[in-house]
C-alpha positions as CSV (number, residue, x, y, z in Angstrom):
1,X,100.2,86.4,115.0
2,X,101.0,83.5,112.8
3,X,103.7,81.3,114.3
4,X,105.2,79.9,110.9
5,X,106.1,81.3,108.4
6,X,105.2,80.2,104.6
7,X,106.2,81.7,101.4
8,X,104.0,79.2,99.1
9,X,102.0,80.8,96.0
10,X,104.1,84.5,95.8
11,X,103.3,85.6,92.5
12,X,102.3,88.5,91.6
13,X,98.8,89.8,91.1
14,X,98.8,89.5,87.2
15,X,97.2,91.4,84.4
16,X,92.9,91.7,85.0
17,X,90.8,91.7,87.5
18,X,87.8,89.3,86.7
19,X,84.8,90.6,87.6
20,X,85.9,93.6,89.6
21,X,85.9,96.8,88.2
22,X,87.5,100.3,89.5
23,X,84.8,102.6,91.7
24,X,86.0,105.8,91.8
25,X,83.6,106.2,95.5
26,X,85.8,103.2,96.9
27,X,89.1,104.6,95.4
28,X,88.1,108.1,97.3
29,X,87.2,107.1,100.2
30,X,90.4,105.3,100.2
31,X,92.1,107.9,100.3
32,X,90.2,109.3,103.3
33,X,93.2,107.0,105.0
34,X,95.0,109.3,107.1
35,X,98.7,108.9,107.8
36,X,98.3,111.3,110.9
37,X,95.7,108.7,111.9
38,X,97.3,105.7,111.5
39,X,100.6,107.1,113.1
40,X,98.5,108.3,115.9
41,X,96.8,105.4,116.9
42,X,100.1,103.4,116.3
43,X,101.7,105.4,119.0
44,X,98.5,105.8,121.2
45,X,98.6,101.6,121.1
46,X,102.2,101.4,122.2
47,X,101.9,103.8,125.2
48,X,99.3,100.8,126.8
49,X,102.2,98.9,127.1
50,X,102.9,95.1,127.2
51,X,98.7,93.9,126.6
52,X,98.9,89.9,127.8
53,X,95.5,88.9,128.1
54,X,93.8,89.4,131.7
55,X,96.0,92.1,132.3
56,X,95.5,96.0,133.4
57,X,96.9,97.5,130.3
58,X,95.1,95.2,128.2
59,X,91.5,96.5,130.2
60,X,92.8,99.7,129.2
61,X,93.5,99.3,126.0
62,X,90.4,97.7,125.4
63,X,88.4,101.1,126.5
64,X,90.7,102.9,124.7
65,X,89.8,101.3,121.2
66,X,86.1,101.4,122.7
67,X,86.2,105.3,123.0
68,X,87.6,105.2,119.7
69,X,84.3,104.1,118.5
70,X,82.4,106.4,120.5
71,X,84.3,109.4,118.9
72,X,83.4,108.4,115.3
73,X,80.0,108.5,116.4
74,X,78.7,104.7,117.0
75,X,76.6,104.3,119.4
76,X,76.9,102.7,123.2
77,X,73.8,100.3,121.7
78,X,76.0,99.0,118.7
79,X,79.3,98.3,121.1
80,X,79.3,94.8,122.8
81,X,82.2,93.9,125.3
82,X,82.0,89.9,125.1
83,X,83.6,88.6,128.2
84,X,85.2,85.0,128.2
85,X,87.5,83.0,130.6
86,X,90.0,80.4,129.8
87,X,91.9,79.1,133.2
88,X,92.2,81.8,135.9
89,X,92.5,84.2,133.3
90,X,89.4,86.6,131.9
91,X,89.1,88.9,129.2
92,X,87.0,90.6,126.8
93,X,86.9,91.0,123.2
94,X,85.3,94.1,122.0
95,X,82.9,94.2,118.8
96,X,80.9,96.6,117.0
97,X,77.9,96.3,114.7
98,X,76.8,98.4,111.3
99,X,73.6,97.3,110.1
100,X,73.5,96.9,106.5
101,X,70.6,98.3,104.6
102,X,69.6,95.4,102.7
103,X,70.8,92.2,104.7
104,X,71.0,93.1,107.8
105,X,71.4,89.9,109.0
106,X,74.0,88.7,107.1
107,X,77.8,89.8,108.0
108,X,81.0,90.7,106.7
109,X,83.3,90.6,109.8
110,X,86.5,92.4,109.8
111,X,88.8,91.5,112.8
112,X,91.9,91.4,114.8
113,X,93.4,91.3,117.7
114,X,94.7,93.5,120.2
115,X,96.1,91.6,123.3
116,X,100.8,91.4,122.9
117,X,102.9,89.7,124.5
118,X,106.6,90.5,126.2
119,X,106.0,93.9,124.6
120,X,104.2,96.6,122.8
121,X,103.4,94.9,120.2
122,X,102.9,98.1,117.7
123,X,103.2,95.6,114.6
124,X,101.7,92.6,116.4
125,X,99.2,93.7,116.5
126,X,99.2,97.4,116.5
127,X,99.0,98.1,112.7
128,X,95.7,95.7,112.5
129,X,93.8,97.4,115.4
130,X,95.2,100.7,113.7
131,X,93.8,99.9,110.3
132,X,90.3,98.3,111.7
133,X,90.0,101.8,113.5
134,X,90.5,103.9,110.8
135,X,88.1,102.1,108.1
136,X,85.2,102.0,110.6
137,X,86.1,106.3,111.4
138,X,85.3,106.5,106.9
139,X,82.7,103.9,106.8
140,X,80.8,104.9,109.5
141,X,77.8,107.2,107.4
142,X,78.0,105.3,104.5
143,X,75.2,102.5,103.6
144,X,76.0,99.2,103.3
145,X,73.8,96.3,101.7
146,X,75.4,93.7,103.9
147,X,76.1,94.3,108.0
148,X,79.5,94.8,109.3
149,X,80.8,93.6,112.6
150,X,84.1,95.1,113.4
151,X,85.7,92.9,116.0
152,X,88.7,93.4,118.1
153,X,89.7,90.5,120.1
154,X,91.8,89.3,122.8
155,X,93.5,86.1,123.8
156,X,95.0,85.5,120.5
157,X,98.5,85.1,121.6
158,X,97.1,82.3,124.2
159,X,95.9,80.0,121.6
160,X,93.4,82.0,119.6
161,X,91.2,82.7,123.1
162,X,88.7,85.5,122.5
163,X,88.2,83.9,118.9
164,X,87.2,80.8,119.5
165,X,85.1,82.0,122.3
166,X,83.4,84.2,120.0
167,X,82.9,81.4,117.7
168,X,81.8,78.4,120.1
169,X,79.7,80.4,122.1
170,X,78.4,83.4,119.8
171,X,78.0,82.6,116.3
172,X,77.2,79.0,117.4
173,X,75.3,78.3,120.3
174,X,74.6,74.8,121.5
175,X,75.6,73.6,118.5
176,X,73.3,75.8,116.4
177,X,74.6,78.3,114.3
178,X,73.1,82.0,115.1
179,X,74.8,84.4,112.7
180,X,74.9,84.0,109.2
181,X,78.6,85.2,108.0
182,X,79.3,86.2,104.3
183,X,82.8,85.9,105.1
184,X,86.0,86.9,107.1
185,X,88.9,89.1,107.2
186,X,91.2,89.5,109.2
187,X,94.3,91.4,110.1
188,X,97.8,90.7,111.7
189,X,100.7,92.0,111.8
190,X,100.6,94.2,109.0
191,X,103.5,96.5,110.0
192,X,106.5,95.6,108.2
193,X,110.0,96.5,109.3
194,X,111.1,99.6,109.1
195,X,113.8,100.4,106.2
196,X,112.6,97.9,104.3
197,X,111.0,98.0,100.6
198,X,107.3,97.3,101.7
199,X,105.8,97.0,98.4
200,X,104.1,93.7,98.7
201,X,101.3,92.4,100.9
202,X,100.0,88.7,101.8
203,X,96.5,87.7,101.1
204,X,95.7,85.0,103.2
205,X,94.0,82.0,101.4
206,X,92.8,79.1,103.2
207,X,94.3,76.2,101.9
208,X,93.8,73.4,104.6
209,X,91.3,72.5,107.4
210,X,87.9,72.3,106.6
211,X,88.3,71.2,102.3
212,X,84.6,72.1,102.1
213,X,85.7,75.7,102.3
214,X,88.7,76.6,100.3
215,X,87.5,77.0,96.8
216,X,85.2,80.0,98.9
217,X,88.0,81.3,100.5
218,X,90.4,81.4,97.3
219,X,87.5,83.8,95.6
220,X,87.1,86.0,98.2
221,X,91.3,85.8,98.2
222,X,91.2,86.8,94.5
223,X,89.0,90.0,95.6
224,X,90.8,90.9,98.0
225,X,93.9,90.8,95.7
226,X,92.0,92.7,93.2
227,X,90.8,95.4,95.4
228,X,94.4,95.9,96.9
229,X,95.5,96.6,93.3
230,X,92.6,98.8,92.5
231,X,92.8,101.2,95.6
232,X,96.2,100.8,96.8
233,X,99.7,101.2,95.7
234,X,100.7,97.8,96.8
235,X,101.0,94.4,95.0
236,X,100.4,91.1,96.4
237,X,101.2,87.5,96.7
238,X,99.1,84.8,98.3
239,X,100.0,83.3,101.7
240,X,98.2,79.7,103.3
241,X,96.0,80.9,105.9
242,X,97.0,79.7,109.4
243,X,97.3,80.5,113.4
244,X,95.2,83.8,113.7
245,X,92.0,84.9,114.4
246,X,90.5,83.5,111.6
247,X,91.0,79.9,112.0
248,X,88.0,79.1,114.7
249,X,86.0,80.3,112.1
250,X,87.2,78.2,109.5
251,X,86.9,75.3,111.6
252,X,83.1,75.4,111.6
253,X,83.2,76.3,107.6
254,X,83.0,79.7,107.6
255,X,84.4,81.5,104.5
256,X,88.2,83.3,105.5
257,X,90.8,85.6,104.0
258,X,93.1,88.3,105.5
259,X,96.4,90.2,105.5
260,X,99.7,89.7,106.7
261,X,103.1,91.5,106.1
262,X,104.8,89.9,103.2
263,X,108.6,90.9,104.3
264,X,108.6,88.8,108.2
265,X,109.6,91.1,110.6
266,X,111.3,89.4,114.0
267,X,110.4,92.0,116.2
268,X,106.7,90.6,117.7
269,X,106.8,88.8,120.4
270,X,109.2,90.8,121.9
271,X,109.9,94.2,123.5
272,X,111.1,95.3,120.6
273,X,107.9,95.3,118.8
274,X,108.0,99.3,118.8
275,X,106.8,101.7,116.9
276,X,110.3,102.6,115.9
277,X,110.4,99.1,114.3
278,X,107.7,99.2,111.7
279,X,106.5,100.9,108.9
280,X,104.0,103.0,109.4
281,X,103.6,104.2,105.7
282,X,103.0,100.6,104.9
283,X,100.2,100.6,107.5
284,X,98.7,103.3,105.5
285,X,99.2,101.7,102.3
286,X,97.4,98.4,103.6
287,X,94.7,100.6,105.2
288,X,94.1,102.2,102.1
289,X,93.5,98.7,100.5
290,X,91.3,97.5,103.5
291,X,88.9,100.1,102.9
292,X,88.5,99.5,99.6
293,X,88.1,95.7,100.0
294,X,85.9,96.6,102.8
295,X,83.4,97.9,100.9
296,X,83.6,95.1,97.9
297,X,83.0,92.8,100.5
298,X,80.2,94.8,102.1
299,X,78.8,96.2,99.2
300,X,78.9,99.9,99.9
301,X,77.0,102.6,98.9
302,X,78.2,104.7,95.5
303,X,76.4,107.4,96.0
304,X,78.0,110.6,98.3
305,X,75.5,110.3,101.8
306,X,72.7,113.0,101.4
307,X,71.0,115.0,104.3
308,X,67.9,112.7,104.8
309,X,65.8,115.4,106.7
310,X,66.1,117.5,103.7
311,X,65.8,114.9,101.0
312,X,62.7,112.7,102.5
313,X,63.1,110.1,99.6
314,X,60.5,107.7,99.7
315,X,62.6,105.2,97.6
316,X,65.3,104.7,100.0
317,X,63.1,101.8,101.6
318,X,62.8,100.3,98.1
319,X,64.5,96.9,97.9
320,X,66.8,95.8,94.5
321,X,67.8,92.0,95.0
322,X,69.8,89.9,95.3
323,X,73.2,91.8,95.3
324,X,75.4,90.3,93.5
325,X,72.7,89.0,90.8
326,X,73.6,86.6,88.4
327,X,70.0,86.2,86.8
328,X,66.9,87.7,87.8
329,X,66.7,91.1,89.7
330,X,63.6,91.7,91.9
331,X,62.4,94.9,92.6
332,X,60.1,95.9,95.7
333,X,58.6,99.3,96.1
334,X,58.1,100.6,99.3
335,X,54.3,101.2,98.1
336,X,53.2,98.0,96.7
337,X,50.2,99.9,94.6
338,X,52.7,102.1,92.3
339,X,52.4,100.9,88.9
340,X,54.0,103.4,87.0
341,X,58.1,103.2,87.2
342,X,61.4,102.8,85.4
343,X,64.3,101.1,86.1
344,X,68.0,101.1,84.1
345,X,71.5,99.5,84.6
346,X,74.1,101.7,83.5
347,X,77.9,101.1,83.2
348,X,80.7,102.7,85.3
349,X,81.3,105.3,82.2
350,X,77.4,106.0,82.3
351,X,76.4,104.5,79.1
352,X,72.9,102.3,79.2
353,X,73.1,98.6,78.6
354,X,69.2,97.7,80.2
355,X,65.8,99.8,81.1
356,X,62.5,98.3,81.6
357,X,59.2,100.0,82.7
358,X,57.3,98.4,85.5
359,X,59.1,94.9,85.4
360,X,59.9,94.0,89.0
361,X,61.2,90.9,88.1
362,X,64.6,92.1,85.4
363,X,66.4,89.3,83.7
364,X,70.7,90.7,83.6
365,X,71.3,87.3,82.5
366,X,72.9,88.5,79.4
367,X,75.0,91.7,81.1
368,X,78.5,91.0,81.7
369,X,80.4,90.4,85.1
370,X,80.6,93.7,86.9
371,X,79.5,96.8,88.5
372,X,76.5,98.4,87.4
373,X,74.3,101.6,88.7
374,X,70.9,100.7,88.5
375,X,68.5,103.6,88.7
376,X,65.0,103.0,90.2
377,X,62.8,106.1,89.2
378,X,58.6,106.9,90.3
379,X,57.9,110.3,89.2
380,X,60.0,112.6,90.4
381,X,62.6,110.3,93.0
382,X,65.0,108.0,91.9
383,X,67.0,105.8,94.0
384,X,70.7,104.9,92.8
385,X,72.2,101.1,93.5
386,X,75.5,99.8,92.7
387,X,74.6,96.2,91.6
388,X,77.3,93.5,91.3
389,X,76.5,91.1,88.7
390,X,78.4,87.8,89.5
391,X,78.4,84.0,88.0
């Protein structure tokens, strides 16, 4: 959790949101949030118990949030437990991989941690394991351009442990950075206090550290601000980024943002960190906005997920790039001797603002900032693309 607390930059999210515009996929999918879920997994986390790092109960925990996965249907092949040691003590964090369809190998992480300390820690942090849980259970069949590791580490309440491990000895490796990151989000201690009027959520910004990487950071902020008002009930205000997961990664330059309960609750770090003590509805609320954001970030598919066996479209191997555009559009067929095609951009009401025939290079220089469907059609199969265009 973050050890001080900071109330810099609280205004309001204002009127407009840039480049953003409302998906009405992202807004129902949502709302495939479940408060019986969150509630559940909330209660599920507190029976483990007091989770210090090294310990039993945070072992079990750590196969509890694994069979989690398992039960939405990932795959023992896409589940890494990445051990790491700091003293006498040894731990794991626990991450999971969804392959994006067209940059596979580029990564939107979504993180937090699940070790407590000197209790339960249902709020810290509970609600963020609770939250990461629930968006990979909705996002788990749908196609994403970019790839998404959901990570759950440990350590955090030691000194930010598991995520610096992760960091120094994952993403980097003898110096040499091995995964390309499009950003990272992260959530703690999102659980509010009970009783209180949780209306309002902090989105982290990074405002210190490495300088290189703050103008990044306060983008991806904005977004995230946006998307919380586009598929949430919640308003925000912006909080400095500091002492959580994130920072290891912002250390080495990597662009950061996150949540964090607006209204401080004093309960973490203490047995008292119950699920009696938080605010589960606001759990919800903030889950609702995560998935949203989730798949802004990720780039998520707008179409609903069709039975592939049955469909056996040849165009779903066709590539539209680079996503977000902010010039040319390139175009590769899965059969490089097609000749004859079509592609259009339509708006988010439907209406048709660019169509070329057999272009694969399409200049959107002139479309305004936004989400677009592009439509890729050969003869009889067409192949549907949200495309973000973005200066």
């Amino acid at each position: 959790m973050k050890r001080i607390a900071t109330l810099l930059c609280t205004s309001l999210l204002i009127q407009g949101l840039g480049a953003q515009t409302f998906i009405q996929v992202y807004k129902n999918r949502a709302d495939m949030v479940s408060q019986a879920n969150i509630t559940a997994n909330l209660q599920e986390f507190a029976s483990y118990g007091v989770k210090t790092t090294g310990s039993q109960a945070n072992t079990n925990t750590l196969n509890w949030i694994k069979n989690k996965y398992l039960s939405y249907g990932y795959t023992a092949s896409q589940i890494v437990e990445s051990p790491f040691t700091f003293g006498s003590t040894s731990s794991k964090n626990l991450i999971i991989t969804k392959t994006g369809t067209l940059y596979p190998n580029k990564y939107v992480i979504i993180c937090g941690h699940f070790d407590t300390i000197y209790g339960p820690g249902v709020n810290d942090n509970g609600s963020g394991t609770s939250i990461i849980l629930e968006a990979a259970r909705i996002l788990k069949d749908v196609p994403t351009e970019y790839s998404i590791k959901f990570i759950h580490f440990s350590g955090e309440e030691q000194g930010l442990r598991g995520s610096s491990h992760y960091v120094n000895n994952v993403v980097y490796q003898g110096g040499v950075r091995k995964l390309d990151i499009k950003l990272v989000f992260n959530l703690d201690q999102v659980g509010g206090v009970r009783g209180n009027n949780n209306n309002t959520v902090y989105c982290d910004e990074d405002q210190g550290g490495v300088s290189s990487n703050n103008a990044a950071s306060a983008a991806v902020t904005q977004q995230l601000r946006n998307c919380t008002a586009l598929y949430s009930p919640l308003q925000t205000a912006v909080d400095p980024a500091e002492a959580t997961d994130y920072i290891p990664f912002e250390q080495k330059g990597e662009v950061i943002t996150g949540f964090f309960e607006k209204i401080r609750s004093n309960y973490p770090h203490s047995s008292s960190d119950t699920f009696a003590n938080m605010d589960p509805v606001y759990v919800y609320n903030i889950g609702k906005a995560t998935v949203g954001a989730l798949q802004h970030f990720a780039t998520a598919s707008i179409t609903t997920p069709v039975n592939r066996e049955a469909a056996k479209n040849p165009l779903e191997t066709a590539k539209i790039y680079p996503n977000p555009a902010s010039s040319i559009l390139h175009i590769e067929l899965p059969n490089s001797k097609e000749t004859h095609f079509s592609f259009e951009m339509k708006n988010l009401m439907g209406r048709s603002v660019l169509k070329v025939d057999n272009e694969t290079q399409i200049n959107v220089s002139n479309l305004e900032n936004g989400v677009y469907v592009g439509v890729l059609t050969v003869g009889e199969q067409t192949l549907s693309k949200n495309i973000l265009i973005e200066r």
